[in-house]
Phi, psi and omega in degrees: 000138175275125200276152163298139017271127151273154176227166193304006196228001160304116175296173179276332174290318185285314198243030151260032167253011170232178202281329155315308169316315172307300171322316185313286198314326182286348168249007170271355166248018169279315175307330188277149179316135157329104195277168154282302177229165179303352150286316194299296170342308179287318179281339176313305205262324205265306187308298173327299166323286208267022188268149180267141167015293194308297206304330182300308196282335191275353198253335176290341169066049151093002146328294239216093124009118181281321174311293205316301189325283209297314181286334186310293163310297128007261189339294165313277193313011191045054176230070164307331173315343233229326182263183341281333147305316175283333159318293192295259148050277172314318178293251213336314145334296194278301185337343203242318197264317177318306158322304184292314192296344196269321202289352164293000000 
């Protein structure tokens, strides 16, 4: 099992030993493209697994968030205080940009 503290350098595999992390992996790997065969299918879900967090987000074309990532990690680390800063955060962010569209 992989010890605390996860960082943005984590596989989807280290912080599928916690219950986000699990939660994660089933949807990056719902997510992913249709394959030809259950092999290709299987290398597919092993490369994804060990690939780390950062990579996933850089790789996502904006699908997968340095928040969402960044809370995600948060989660694993049992520092829930920490996405509920970010939450907000985000909200005053879109709140703003909504704002902005009306007032035009």
């Amino acid at each position: 099992m992989t010890s605390r503290p996860f960082t943005r350098q984590s596989t989807v595999a280290e912080l599928a030993t916690t219950a986000p992390g699990r939660a994660f992996k089933a949807m990056i790997l719902r997510q992913l493209p249709p394959t030809q065969t259950e092999k290709e299918r299987r290398e597919l879900e092993e490369m994804t697994l060990n690939f780390p967090l950062e990579t996933l987000v850089e790789l996502s074309e904006g699908k997968l968030t340095w928040g969402i990532a960044d809370s995600l990690v948060d989660l694993a680390n049992r520092q829930p205080h920490r996405v509920a800063g970010r939450a907000a955060g985000a909200g005053v962010g879109a709140l703003k940009k909504v704002a902005g569209k009306v007032r035009r």
